[in-house]
C-alpha positions in Angstrom: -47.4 96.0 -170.0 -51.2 95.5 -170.9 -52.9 98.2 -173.3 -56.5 97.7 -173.2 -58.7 100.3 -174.8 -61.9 100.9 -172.6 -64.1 104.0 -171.2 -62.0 105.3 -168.5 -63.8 107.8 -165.9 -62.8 109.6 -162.9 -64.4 110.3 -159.7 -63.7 112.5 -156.9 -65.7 111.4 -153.7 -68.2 109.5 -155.8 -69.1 112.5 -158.2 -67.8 112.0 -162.0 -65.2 114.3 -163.1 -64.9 113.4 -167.2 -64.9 110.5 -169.3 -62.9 109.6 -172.2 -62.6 105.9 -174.4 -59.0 105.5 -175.0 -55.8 103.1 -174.4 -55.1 102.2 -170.8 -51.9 100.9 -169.9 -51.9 98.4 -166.8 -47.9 99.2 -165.2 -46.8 96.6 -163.0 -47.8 99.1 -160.3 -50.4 101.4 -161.3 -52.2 102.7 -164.5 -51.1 104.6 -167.6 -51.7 105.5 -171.2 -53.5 108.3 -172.6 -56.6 107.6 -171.1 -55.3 108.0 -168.1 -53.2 111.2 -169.2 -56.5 112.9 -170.1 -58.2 112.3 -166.8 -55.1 112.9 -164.6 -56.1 116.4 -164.4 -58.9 115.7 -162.0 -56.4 114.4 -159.6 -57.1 115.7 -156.0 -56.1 113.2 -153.8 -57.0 109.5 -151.8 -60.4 110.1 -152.8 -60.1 110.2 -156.1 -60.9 106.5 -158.2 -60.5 105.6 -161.9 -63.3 103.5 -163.4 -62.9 101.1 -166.4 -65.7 100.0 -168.2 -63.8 97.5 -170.3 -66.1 96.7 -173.0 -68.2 100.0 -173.7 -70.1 98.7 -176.7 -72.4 96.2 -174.7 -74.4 96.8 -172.2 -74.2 95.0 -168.5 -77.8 93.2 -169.4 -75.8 92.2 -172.5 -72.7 90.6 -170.9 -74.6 88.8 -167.9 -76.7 87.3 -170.3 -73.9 86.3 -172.4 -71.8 85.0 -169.8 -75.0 83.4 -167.6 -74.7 79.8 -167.4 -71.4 79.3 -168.9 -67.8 78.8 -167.3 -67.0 82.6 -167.1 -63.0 82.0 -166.9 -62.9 79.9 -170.0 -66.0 82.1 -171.7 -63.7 85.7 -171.0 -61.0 84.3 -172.8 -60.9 86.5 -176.1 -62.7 89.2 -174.4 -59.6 90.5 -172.3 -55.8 89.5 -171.6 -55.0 86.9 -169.6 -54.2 89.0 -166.3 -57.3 90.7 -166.3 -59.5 88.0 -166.7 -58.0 86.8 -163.7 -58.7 90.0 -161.9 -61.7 90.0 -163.0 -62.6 86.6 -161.9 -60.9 87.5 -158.4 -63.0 90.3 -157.8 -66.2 88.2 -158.8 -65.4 85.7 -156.1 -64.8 88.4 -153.7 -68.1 90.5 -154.6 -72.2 90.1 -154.6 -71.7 91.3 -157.9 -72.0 90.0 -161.6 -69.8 89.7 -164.1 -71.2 92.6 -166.2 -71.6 94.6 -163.5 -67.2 94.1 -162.6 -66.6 94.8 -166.4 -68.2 97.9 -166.5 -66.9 98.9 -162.6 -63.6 98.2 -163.3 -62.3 100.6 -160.3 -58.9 101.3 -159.0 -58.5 103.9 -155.9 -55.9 106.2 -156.5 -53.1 105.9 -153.7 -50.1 107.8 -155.2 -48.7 109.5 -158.7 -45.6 108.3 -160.7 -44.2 111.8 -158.8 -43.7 115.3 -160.6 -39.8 113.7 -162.4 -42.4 111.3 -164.5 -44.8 113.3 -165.3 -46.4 113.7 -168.4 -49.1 116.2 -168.0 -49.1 118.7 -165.0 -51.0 121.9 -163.8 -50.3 125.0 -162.3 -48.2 127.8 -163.0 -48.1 131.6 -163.1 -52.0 132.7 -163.3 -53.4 133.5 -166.0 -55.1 136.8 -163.9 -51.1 138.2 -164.1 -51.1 137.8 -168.0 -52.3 140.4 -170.9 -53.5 137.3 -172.9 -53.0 139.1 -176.1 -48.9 139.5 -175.9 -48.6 137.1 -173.3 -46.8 140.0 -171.4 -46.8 140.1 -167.3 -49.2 142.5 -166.2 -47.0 142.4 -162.9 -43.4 143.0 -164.5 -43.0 144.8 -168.0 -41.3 143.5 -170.4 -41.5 139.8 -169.3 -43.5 138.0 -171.2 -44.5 134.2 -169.9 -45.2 131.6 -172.3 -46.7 128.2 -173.0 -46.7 125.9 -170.1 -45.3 128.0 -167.8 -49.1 129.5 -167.3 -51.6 128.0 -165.2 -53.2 126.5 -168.6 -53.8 122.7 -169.7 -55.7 121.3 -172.1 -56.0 117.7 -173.2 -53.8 115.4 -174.6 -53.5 115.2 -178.5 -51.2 118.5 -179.0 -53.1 121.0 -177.7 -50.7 122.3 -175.3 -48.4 122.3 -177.8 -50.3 124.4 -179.9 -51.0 126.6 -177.1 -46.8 126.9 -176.2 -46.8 128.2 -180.3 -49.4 130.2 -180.1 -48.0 132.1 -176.9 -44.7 132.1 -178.5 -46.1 134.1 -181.6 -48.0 136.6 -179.4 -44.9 137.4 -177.8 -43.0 137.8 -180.9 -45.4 139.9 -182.8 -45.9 142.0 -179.5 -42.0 142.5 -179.3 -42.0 143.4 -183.4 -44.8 145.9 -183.0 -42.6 147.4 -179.5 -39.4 147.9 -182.0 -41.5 149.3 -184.5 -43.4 151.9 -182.4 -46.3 150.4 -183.2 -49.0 150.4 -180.3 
């Protein structure tokens, strides 16, 4: 039930997918929020990692230096919640690695999804190659028009996809006017 807002990142076998700086939600058993929305789409599978970097507006130079020489669980109090300064302190007894270095390399390796019944963003659907993108008609079937999320289209969250369902809808409905009308 921790919201921390950070730069969250994906990877797939090391190589950066897309970044975004937004709310992270830590479950009891994985990662949410809209951060983690936004970058779900680059899901692939075990090899795919999320990266935190929990405080984007300093440098690692910056927080070594602040942290060097002090007691670094009393001295991240303020900075993060309680359970992950813990983590945090875990992972720097466990590591080679500074303090700055963990806060920006905040990683989690993705083992599973919340499952497709929990799921707030998805992909796939019909292609958009079987689609006259104009009416939103099936090139395959006339008459049948497929709309909104039903495509193989996503974009980010923030009501885009929304939009998009509208959009389709009015297509459809201005394609179906124009049909009653004899209008080609």
């Amino acid at each position: 039930g921790i919201r921390v807002k950070c730069k969250a990142s994906v990877y797939n076998d090391d190589t950066l997918r897309e970044s975004t700086i937004g709310e992270v939600l830590f479950k009891e058993d994985g990662l949410s929020g809209i951060a983690i929305f936004i970058l779900s789409r680059h899901y692939i599978d075990k090899h795919t990692r999320i990266v935190l970097d929990l405080c984007p507006e300093k440098s690692q130079k910056e927080l070594d230096e602040a942290l060097l020489n002090t007691n670094i669980q009393e001295s991240l109090i303020g900075y993060f919640p309680k359970m992950i300064n813990y983590d945090l302190i875990n992972r720097l007894n466990n590591s080679n690695k500074s303090i700055g270095y963990i806060i920006k390399n905040y990683d989690f390796t993705i083992i599973d999804t919340y499952g497709f019944k929990n799921a707030q963003v998805t992909r796939g659907g019909v292609t958009l190659a079987e689609v006259n993108l104009h009416t939103n008609e099936s090139l395959i079937q006339k008459n049948m028009y497929i709309l909104g999320e039903v495509l193989d289209i996503d974009g980010t969250c923030g009501g885009y996809n929304l939009h998009y369902a509208f959009t389709s809808a009015y297509n459809c409905y201005l394609d179906l006017c124009n049909k009653i009308r004899g209008v080609k």
